[in-house]
ZADO-1210 file (C-alpha; in nm, 4 decimals, padded with zeros to 6 digits):
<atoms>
<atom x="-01.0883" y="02.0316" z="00.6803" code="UNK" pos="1"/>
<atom x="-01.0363" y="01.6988" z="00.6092" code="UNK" pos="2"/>
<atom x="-00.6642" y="01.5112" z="00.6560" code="UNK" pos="3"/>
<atom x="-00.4908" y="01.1907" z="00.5583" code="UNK" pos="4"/>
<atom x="-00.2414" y="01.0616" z="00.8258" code="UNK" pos="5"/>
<atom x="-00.0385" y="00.7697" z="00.6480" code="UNK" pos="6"/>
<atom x="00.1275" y="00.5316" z="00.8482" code="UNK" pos="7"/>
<atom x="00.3782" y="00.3557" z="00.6078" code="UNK" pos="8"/>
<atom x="00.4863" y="00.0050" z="00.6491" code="UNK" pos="9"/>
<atom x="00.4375" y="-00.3607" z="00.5478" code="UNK" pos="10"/>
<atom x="00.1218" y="-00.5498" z="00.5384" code="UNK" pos="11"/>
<atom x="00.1549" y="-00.9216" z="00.7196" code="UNK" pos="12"/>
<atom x="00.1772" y="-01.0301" z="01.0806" code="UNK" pos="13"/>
<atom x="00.5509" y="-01.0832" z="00.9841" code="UNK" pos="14"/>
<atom x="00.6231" y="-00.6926" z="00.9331" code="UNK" pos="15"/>
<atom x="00.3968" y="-00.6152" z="01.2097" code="UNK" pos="16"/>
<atom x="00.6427" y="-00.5065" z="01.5194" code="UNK" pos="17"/>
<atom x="00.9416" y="-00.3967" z="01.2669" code="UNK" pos="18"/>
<atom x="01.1036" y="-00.0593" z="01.2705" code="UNK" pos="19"/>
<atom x="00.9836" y="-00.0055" z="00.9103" code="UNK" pos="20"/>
<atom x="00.6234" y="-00.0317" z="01.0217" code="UNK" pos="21"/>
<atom x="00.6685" y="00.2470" z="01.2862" code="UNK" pos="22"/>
<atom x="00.4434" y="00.4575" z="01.0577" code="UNK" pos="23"/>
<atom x="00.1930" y="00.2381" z="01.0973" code="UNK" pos="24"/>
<atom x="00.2254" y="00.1630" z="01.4989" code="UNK" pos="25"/>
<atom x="00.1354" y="00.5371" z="01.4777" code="UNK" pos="26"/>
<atom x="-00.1410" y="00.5346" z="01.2844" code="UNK" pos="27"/>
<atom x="-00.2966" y="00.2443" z="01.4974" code="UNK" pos="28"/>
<atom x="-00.2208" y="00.4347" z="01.8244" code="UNK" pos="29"/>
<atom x="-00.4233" y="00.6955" z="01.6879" code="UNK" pos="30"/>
<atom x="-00.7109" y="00.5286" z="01.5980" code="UNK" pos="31"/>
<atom x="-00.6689" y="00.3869" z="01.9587" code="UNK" pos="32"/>
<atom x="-00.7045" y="00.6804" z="02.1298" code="UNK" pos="33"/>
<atom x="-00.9721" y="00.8579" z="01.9594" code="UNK" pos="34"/>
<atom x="-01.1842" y="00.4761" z="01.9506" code="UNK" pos="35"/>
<atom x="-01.1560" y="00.4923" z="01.5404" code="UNK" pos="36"/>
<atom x="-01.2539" y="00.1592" z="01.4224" code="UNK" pos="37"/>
<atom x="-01.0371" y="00.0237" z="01.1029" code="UNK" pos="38"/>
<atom x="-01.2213" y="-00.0789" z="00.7973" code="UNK" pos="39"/>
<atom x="-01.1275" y="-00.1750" z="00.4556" code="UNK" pos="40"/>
<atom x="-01.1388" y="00.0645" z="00.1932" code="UNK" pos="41"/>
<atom x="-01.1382" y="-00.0005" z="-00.1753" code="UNK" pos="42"/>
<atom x="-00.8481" y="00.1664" z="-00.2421" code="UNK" pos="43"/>
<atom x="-00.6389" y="-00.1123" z="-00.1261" code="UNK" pos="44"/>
<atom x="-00.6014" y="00.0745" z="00.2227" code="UNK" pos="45"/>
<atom x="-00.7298" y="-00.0184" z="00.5714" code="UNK" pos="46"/>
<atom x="-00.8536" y="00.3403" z="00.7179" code="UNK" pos="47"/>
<atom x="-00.9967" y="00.4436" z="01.0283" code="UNK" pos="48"/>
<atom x="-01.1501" y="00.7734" z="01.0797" code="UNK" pos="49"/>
<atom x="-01.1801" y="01.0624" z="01.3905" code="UNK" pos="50"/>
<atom x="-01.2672" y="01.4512" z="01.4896" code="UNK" pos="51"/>
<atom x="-00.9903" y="01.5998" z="01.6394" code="UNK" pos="52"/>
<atom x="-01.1134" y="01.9168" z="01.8128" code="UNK" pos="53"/>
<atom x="-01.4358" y="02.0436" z="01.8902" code="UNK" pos="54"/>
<atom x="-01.7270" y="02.2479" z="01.7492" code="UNK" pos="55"/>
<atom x="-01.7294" y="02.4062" z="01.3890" code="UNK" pos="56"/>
<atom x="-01.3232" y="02.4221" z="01.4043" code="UNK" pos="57"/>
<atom x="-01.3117" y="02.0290" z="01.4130" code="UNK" pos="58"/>
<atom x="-01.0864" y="01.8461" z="01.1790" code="UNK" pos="59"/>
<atom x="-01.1293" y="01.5478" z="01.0141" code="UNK" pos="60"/>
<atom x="-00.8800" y="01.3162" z="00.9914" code="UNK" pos="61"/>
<atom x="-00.8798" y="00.9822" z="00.8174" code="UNK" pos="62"/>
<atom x="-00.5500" y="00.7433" z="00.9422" code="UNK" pos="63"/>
<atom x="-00.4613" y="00.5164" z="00.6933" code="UNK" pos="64"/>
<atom x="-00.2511" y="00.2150" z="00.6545" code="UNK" pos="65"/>
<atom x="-00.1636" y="00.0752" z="00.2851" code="UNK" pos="66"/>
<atom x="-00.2505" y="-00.3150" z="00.1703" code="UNK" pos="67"/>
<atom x="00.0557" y="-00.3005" z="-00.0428" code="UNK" pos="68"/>
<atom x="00.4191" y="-00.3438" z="00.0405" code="UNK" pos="69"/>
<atom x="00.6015" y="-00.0542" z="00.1348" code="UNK" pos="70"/>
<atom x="00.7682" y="00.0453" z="-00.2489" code="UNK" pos="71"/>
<atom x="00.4083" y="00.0383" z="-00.3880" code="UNK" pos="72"/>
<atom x="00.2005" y="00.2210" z="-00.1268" code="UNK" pos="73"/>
<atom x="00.1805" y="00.5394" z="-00.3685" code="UNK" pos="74"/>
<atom x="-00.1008" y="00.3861" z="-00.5854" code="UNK" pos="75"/>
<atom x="-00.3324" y="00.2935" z="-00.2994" code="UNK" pos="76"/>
<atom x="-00.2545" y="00.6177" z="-00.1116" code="UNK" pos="77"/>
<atom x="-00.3202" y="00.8278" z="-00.4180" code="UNK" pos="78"/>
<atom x="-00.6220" y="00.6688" z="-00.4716" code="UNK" pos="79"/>
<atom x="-00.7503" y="00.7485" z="-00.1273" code="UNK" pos="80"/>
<atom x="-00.6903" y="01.0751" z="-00.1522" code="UNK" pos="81"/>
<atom x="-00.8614" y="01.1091" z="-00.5015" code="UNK" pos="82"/>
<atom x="-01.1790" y="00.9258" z="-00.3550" code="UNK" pos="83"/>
<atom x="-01.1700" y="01.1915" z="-00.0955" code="UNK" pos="84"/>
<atom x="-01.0446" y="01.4682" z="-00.2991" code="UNK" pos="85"/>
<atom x="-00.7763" y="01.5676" z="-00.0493" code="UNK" pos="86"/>
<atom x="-00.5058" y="01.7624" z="-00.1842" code="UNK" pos="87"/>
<atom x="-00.0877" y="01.6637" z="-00.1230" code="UNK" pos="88"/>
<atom x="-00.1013" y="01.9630" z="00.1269" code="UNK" pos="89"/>
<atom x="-00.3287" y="01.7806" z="00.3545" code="UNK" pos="90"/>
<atom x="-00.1142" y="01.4689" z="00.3681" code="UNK" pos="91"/>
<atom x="00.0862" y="01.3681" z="00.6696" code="UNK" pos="92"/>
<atom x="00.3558" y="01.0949" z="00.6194" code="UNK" pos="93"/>
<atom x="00.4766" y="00.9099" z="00.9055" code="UNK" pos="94"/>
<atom x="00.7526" y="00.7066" z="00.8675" code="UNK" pos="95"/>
<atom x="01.1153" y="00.5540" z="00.9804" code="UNK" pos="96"/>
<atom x="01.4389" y="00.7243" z="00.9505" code="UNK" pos="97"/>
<atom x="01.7948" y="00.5643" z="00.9775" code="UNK" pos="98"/>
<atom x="01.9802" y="00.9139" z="00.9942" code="UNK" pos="99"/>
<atom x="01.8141" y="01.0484" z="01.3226" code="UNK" pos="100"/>
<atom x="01.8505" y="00.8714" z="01.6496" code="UNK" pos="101"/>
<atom x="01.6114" y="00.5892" z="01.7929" code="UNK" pos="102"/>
<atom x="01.2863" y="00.8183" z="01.9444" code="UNK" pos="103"/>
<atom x="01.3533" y="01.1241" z="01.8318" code="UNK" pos="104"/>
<atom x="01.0777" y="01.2698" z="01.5822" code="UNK" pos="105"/>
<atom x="01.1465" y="01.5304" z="01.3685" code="UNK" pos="106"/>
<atom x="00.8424" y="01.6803" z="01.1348" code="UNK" pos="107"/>
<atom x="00.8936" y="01.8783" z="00.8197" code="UNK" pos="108"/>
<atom x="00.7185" y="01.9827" z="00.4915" code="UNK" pos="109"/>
<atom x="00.8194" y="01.8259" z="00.1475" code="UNK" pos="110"/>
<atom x="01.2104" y="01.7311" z="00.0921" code="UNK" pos="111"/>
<atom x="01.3425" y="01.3951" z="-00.0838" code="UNK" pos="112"/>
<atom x="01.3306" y="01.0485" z="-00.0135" code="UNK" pos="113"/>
<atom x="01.6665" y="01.0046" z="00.0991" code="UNK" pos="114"/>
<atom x="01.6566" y="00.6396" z="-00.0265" code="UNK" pos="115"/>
<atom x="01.3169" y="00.5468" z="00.1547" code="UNK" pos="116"/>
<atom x="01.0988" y="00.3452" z="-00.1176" code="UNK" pos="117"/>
<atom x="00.7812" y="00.4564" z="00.0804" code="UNK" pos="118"/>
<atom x="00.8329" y="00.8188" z="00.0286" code="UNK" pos="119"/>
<atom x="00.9977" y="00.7709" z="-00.3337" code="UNK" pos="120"/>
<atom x="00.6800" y="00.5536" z="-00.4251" code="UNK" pos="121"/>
<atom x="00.4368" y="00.8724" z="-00.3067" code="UNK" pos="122"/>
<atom x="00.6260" y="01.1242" z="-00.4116" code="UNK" pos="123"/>
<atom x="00.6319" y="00.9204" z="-00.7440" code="UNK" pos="124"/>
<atom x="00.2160" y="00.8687" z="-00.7322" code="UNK" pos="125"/>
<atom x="00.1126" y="01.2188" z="-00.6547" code="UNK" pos="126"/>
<atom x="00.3796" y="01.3938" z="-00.8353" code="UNK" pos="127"/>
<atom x="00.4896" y="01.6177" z="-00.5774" code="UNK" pos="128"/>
<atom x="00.7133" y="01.5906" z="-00.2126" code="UNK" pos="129"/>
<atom x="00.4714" y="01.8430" z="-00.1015" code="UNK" pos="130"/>
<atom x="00.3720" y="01.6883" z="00.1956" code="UNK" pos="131"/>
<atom x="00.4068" y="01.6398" z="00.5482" code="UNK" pos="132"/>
<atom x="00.6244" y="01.3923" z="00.7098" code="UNK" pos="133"/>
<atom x="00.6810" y="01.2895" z="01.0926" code="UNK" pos="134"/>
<atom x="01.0354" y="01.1232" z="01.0759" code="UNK" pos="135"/>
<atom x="01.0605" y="00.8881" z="01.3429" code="UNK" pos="136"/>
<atom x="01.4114" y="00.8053" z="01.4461" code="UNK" pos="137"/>
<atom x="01.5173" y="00.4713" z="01.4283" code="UNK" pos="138"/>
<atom x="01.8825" y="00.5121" z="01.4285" code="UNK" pos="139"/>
<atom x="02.1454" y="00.3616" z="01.2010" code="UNK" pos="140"/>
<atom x="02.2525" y="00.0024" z="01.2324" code="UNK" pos="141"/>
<atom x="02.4993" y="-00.1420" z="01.4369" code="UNK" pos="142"/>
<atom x="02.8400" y="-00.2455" z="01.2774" code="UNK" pos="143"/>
<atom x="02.8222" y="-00.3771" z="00.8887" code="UNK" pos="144"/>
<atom x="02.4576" y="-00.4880" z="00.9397" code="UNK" pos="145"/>
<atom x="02.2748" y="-00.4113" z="00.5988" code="UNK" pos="146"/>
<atom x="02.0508" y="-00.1092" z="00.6214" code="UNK" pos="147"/>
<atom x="01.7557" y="-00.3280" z="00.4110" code="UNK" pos="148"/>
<atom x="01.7904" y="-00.6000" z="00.6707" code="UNK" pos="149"/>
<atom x="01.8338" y="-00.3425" z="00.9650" code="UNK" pos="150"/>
<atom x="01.4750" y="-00.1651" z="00.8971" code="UNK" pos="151"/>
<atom x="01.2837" y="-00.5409" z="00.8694" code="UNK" pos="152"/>
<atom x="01.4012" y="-00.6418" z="01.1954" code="UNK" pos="153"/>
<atom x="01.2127" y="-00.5887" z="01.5706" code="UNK" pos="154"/>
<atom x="01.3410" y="-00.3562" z="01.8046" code="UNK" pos="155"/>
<atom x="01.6035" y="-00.4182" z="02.0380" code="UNK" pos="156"/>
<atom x="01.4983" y="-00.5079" z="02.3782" code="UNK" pos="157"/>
<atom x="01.6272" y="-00.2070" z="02.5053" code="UNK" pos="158"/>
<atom x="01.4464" y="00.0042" z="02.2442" code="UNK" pos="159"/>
<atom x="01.1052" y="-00.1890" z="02.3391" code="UNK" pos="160"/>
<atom x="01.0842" y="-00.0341" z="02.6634" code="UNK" pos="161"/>
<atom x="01.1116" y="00.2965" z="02.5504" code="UNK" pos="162"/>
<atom x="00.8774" y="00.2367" z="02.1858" code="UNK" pos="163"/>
<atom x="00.4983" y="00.3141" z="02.3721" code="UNK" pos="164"/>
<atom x="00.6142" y="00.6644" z="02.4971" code="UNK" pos="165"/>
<atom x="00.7920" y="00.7046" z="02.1598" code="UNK" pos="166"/>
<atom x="00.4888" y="00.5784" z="01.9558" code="UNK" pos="167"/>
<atom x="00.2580" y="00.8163" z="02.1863" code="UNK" pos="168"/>
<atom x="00.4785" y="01.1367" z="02.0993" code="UNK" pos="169"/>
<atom x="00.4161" y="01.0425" z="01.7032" code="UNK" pos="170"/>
<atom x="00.1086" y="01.0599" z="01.7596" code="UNK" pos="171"/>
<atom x="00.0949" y="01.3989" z="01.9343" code="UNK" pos="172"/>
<atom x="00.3065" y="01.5414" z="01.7140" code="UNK" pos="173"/>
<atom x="00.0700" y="01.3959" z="01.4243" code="UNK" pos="174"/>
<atom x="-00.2571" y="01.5748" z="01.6009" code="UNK" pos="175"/>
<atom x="00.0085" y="01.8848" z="01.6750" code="UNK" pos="176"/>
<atom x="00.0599" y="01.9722" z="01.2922" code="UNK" pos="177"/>
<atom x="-00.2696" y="01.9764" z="01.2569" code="UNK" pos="178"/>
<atom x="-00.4624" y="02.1471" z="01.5430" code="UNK" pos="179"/>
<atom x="-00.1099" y="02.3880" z="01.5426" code="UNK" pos="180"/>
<atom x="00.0315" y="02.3715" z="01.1896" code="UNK" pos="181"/>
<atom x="00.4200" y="02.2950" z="01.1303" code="UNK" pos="182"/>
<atom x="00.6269" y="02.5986" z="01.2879" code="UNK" pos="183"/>
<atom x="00.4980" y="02.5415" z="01.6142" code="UNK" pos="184"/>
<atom x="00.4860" y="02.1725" z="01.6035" code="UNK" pos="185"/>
<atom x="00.8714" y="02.1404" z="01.5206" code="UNK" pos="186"/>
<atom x="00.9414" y="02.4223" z="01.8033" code="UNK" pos="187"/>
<atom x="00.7372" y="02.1220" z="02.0362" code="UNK" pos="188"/>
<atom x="00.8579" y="01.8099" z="01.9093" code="UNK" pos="189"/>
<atom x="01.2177" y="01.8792" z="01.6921" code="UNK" pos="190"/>
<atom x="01.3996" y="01.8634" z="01.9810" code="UNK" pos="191"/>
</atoms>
């Protein structure tokens, strides 16, 4: 079976370390630890691809990071999933939430967009909210700070030394829904 693992976020060295591109600091520690190497595909995506198992039971997963800014990364993602014929149900979204604390993760299927472009622009391009998201917590900000200018900035210095274990249970939880499926992943990581 063959999965998609989005990591959504902003293309550019300038995005890179921001807590809207947590998605994407995911989807790199994946290919990390499984020694995927990125390419470029023509879809307007970078993509890296793994097994996760072993033997005949052996998924495949392709993680994928879009070329386009964050409101437009339906098109591209849609795309890749055409090319590979993967279905909506076989799509994992990973990306930040303001309404759940910094590094907590919480996984579900389908829902709305609560105000995130990235999910309203895939929801939008495949014409469902069918899918699987990993919310990863990045808290709400402090005081009147604008939520727009909140989500482009780095992490707190405080927050950095706790952002490898956090990025590290993403991606368990990521390899979770798939080897376990979603009950038993949110029993694990929904804490």
């Amino acid at each position: 079976m063959l999965w998609l693992v989005v990591g959504l976020g902003n293309p550019g060295p300038e995005y890179e370390a921001t807590r809207h591109n947590i998605g994407q600091l995911v989807v790199d520690q994946l290919a990390k630890s499984h020694s995927a190497k990125w390419s470029s595909h023509k879809s307007r995506c970078d993509i890296a691809e793994f097994k996760l198992g072993v033997g005949l039971d052996a998924a495949s997963v392709i993680v994928v990071k879009s070329k386009s800014y964050m409101n437009e990364s339906g098109g591209p993602v849609k795309a890749l999933a055409n090319f590979y014929k993967v279905e909506v149900s076989n799509l994992i979204v990973l990306h930040d939430e303001l309404d759940i604390p910094f590094a907590t993760i919480r996984s579900k299927l389908a829902g709305g967009d609560n105000g995130h472009n990235g999910l309203k622009s895939l929801t939008s391009a495949f014409g469902s909210s069918h899918y699987l998201r990993v919310r990863m917590g990045i808290g709400r900000p402090p005081g009147q700070q604008d939520p727009a200018d909140f989500v482009l900035k780095q992490f707190a210095s405080t927050e950095k030394k706790e952002l490898p274990e956090f990025i590290m249970r993403g991606a368990d939880c990521v390899e979770s829904l798939i080897t376990y499926g979603l009950e038993r992943t949110q029993s694990a990581f929904n804490s």
